[in-house]
C-alpha angles and dihedrals in degrees: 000000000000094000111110093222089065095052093098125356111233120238139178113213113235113198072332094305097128108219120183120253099220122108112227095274083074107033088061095045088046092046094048094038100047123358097049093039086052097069091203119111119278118186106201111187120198097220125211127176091252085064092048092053091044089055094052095048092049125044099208098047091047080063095053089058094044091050098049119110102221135019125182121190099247095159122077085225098064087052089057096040089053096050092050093054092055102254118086137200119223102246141323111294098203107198085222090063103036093053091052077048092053091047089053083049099049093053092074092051093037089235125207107228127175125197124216127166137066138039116340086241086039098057099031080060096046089051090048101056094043092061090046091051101036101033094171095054115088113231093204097185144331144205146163123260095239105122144103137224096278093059091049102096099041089050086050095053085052088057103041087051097064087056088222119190083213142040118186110190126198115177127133111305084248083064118022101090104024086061089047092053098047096052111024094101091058098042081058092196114145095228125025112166119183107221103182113209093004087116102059084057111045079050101053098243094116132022122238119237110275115263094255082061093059102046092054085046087249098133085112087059096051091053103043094052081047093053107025094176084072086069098113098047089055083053076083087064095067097034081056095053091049093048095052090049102048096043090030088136086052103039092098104017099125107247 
């Protein structure tokens, strides 16, 4: 737009993985103004440590994250990464929050949003109370992300015919992104953000950290002591924390 702030978003690399600097004032502002006026596809990756690590340890997932259109620090982690390099970011961005913003958002402009990920009751639930609680957003469709390969195209035609403004994806983090980046140009929706777990949530299946949690950036303990099994992916978080502080002259330094 023709607002000078939106004239380049700025980002701070991280292990040159470039996150935007905005809080989430900004972001959504940013995300309604241009990206979803634009009409043209926007990939916006919540990024978490797990998934940094994850980038550095796997080529083609690291190009996933440095193609992407639009990455916003979700992780605590990030936000501390990115201080300790010298170059902060604003705030954390969390991708549960900034998709209920989005929703409040949506109401004003009547958006057309579609749901795919989870479990089929999971997701039906997760439809049901977003329209409760958005009324003026329009949940165009919705299905679980059970699904392989050879189902891809015919799950991305059912999207693309309810013309949504949004697509909140919510698959296994193994597959969650790098589904997004190989079809997103075919999906041709302006905004497709992936949010993880967001689902079981808004749907009551799990419980979100208690605030107290989140204020001390312990939403990873409380779920891991909620989900104990996920206990070898969070291995990445300490490995994270090592690795800022032993290359901390080096964390945003652009590659």
């Amino acid at each position: 737009m023709d607002k000078p702030r939106f004239q380049q978003v700025p980002t701070v690399p991280i292990f040159g993985i470039k996150v935007c600097k905005w809080g989430m004032k900004d972001t959504v502002a940013y995300l309604t103004e241009v990206v979803i006026k634009s009409g043209t596809p926007h990939q916006v990756i919540t990024a978490n440590p797990i998934m940094v690590m994850t980038a550095l340890e796997n080529s083609s997932y690291m190009t996933i994250m440095q193609n992407a259109e639009f990455i916003v620090p979700d992780g605590t982690g990030v936000v501390w990464a990115a201080r300790i390099g010298g170059d902060p970011v604003q705030e954390r961005v969390a991708g549960f929050d900034l998709l209920h913003e989005l929703m409040r958002v949506g109401e004003n402009y009547h958006w057309r949003v579609y749901l795919i990920g989870s479990m089929a009751e999971v997701i039906q639930e997760t439809a049901h109370r977003l329209e409760q609680q958005y009324p003026g957003v329009h949940i165009v469709g919705y299905r679980d992300g059970f699904f392989g390969p050879d189902e891809d195209e015919s799950v991305i035609e059912q999207i693309k015919a309810t013309t949504p403004d949004i697509l909140f994806v919510a698959r296994d983090a193994v597959t969650q992104e790098p589904w997004i980046a190989k079809y997103k140009d075919k999906l041709a929706v302006p905004l497709i953000m992936g949010v993880g777990g967001s689902f079981d949530v808004i749907s009551g299946k799990t419980k979100r950290a208690p605030v107290i949690f989140q204020k001390l950036g312990l939403e990873w303990l409380h779920r891991l002591l909620s989900e104990p099994k996920r206990y070898r992916r969070m291995l990445a978080l300490p490995q994270f924390v090592v690795k800022v502080l032993r290359e901390r002259e080096n964390v945003t330094k652009s590659s």
